[in-house]
Backbone as a printed PyTorch tensor [residue, N CA C, xyz], in Angstrom:
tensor([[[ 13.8470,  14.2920,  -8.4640],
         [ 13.3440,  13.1260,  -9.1450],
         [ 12.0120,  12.7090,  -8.5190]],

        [[ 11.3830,  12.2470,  -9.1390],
         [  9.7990,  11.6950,  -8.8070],
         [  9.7120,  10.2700,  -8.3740]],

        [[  9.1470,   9.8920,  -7.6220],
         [  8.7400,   8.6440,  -7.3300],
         [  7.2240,   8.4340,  -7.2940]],

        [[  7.0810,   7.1150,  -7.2410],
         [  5.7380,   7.0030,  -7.4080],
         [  5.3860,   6.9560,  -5.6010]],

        [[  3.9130,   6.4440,  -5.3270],
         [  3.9840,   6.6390,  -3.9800],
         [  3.1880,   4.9740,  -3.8520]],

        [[  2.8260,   4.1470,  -4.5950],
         [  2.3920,   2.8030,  -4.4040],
         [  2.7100,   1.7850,  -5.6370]],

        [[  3.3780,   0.4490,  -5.4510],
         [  4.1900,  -0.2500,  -6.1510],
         [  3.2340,  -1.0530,  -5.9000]],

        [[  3.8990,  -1.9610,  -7.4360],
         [  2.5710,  -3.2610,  -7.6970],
         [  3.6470,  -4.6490,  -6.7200]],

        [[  4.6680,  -5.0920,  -6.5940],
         [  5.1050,  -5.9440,  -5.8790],
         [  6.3600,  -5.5630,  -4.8380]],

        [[  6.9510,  -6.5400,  -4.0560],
         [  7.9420,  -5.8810,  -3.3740],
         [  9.2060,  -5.8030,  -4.0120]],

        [[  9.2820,  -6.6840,  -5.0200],
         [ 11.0670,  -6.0950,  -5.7690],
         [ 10.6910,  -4.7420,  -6.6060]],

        [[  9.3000,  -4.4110,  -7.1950],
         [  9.4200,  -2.9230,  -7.5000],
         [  9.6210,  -1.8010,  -6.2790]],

        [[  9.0310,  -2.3380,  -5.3040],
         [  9.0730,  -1.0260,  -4.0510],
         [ 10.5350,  -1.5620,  -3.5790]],

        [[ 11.5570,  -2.6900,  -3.6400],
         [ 12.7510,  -2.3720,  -2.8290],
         [ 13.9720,  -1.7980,  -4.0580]],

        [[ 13.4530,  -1.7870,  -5.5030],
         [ 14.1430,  -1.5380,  -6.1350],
         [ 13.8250,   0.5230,  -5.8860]],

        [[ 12.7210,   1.1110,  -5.7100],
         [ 12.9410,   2.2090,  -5.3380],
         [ 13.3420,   2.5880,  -4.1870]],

        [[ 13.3680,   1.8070,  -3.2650],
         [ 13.9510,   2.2800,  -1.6660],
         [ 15.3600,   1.9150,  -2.2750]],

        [[ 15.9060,   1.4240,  -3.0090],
         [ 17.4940,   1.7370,  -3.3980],
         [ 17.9320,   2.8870,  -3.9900]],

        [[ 16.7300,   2.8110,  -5.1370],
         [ 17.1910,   4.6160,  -6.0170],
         [ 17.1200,   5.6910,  -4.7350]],

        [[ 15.6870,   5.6240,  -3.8810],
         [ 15.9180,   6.7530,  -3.0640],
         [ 17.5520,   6.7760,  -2.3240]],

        [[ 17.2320,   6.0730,  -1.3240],
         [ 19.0910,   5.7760,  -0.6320],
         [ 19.8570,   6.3860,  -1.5390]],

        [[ 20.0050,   5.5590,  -2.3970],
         [ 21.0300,   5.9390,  -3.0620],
         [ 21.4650,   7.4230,  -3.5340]],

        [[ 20.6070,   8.0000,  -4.1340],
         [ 20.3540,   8.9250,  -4.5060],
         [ 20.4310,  10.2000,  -3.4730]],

        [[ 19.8690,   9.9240,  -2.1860],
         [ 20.0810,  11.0140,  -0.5210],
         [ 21.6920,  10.1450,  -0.4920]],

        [[ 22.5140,   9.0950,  -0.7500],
         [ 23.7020,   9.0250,  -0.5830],
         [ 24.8270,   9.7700,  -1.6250]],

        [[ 24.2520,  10.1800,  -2.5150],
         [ 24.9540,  11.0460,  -3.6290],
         [ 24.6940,  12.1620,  -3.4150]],

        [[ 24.2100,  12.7140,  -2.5290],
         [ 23.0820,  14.0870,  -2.7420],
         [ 22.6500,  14.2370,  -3.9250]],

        [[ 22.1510,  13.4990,  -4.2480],
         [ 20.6370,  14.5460,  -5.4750],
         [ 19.3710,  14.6260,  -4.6820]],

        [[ 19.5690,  14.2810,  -3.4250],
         [ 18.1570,  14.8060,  -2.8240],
         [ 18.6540,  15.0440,  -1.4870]],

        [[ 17.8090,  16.2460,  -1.2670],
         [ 17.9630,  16.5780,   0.3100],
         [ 17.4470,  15.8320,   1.2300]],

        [[ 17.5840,  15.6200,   2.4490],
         [ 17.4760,  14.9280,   3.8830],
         [ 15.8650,  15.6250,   4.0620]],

        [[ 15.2040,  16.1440,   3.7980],
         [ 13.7670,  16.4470,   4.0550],
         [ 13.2260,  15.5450,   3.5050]],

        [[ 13.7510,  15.7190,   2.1220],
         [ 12.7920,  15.2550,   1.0790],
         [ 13.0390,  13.6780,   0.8040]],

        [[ 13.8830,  13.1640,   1.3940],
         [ 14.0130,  11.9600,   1.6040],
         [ 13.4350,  11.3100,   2.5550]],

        [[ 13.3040,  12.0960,   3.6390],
         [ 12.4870,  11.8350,   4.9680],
         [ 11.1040,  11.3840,   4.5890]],

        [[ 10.3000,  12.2010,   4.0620],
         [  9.8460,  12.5360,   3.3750],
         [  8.8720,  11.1940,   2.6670]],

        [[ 10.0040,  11.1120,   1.2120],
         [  9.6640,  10.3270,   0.4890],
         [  9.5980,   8.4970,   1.0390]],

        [[ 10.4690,   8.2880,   1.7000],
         [ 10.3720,   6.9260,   2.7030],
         [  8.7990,   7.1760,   3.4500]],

        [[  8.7700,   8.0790,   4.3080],
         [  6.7560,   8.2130,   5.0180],
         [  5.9640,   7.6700,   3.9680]],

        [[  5.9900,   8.2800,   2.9160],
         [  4.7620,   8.0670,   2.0210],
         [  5.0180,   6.4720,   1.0790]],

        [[  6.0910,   6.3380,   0.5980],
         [  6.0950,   4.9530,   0.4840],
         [  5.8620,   3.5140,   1.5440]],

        [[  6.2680,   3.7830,   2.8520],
         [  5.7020,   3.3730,   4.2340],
         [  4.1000,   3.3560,   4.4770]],

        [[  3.7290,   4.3110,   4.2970],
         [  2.3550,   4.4860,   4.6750],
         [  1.1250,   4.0380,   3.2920]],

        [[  1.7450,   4.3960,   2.0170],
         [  1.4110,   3.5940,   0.6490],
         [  1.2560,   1.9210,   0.3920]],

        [[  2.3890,   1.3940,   1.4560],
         [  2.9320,   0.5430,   1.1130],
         [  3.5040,  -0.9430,   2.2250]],

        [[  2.9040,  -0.2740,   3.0270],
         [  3.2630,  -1.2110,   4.7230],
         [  2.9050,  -2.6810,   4.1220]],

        [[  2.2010,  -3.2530,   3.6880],
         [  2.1250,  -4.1680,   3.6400],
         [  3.1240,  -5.1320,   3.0940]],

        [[  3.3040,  -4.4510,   1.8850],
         [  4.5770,  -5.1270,   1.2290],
         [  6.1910,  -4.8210,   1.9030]],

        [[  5.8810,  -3.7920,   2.8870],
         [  7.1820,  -3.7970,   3.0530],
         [  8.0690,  -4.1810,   4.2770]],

        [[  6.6070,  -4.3310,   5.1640],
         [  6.4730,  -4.8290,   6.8010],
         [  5.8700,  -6.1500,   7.0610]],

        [[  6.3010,  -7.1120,   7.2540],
         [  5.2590,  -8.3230,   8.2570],
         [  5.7590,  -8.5880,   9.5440]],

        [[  5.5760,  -8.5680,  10.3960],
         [  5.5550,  -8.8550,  12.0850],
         [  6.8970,  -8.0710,  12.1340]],

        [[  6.7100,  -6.4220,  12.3890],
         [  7.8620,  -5.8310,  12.8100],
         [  8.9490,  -5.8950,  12.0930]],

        [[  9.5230,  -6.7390,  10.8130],
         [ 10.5250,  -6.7610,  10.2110],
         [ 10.2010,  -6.6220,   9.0860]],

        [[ 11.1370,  -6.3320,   8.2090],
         [ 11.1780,  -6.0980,   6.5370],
         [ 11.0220,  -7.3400,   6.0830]],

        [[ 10.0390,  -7.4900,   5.0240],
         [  9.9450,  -8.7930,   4.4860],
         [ 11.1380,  -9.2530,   3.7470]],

        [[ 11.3100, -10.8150,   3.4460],
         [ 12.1190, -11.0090,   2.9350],
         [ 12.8600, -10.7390,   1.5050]],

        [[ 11.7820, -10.4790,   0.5830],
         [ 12.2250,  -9.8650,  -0.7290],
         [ 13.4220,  -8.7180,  -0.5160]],

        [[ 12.8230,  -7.3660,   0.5730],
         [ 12.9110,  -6.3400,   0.9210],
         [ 14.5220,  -6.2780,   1.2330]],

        [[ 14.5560,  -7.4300,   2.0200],
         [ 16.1130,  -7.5360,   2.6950],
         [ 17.0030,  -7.8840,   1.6360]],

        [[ 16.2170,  -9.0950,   1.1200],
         [ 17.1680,  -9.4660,  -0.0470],
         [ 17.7790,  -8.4970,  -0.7810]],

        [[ 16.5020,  -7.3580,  -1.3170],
         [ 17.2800,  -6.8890,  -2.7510],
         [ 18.0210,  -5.5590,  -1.9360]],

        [[ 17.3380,  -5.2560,  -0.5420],
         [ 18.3130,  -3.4210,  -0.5290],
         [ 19.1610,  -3.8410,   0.1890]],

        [[ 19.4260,  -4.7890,   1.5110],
         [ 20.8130,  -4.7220,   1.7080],
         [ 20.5370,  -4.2460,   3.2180]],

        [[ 21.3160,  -4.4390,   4.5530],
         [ 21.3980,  -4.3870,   5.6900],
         [ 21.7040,  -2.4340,   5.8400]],

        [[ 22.1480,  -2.2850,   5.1890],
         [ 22.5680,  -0.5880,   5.4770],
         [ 21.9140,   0.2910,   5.0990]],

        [[ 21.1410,   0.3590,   3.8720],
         [ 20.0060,   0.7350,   3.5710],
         [ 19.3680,   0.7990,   4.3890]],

        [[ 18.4230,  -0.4660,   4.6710],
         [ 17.2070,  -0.8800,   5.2920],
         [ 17.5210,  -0.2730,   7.0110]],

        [[ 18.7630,  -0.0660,   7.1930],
         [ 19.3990,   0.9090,   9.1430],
         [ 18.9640,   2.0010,   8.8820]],

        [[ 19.0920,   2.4050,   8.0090],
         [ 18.6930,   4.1150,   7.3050],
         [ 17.0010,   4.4430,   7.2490]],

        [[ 16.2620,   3.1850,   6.5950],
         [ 14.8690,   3.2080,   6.3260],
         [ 14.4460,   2.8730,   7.8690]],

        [[ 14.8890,   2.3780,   8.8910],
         [ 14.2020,   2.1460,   9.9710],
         [ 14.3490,   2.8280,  10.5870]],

        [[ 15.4940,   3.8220,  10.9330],
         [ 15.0970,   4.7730,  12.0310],
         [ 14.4750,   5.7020,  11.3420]],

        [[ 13.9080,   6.0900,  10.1640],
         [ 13.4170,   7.0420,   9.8590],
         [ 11.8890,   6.6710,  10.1990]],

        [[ 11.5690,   5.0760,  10.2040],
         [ 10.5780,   4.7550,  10.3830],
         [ 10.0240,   4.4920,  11.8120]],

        [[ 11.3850,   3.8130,  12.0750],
         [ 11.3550,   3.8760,  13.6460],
         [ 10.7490,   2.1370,  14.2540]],

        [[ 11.1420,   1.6100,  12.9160],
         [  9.9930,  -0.2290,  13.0100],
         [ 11.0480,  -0.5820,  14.2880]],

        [[ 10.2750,  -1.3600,  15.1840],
         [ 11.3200,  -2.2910,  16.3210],
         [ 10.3680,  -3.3200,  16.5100]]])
């Protein structure tokens, strides 16, 4: 499946950090390519998705504490 790699607000970019998850939690995508696809939305997208070391609040709201454990060590935010 395709994703885009830069979103116009943060409920569009946390509504795709759910399809991804979700989606590496079903396997329809492999663990590379998930790796992967989180970097480039990160690096597309830091602004909306980071302020002072934590996930902004939209971010938390819409994906959820277990998700967002998954998106950080891949990212590695502390």
């Amino acid at each position: 499946m395709e994703y885009k790699s830069f979103y116009r607000t943060q409920r569009n970019l946390a509504i795709a950090i759910n399809q991804i998850v979700d989606d590496y939690w079903n396997e329809k995508m492999k663990e590379a390519e998930f790796i992967q696809c989180i970097r480039v939305i990160y690096a597309n997208n830091t602004e909306k998705l980071v302020k002072n070391n934590q996930f902004t609040t939209v971010v938390q709201q819409q994906c959820g504490k277990r998700r967002l454990a998954v998106v950080e060590k891949i990212l590695q935010i502390k």
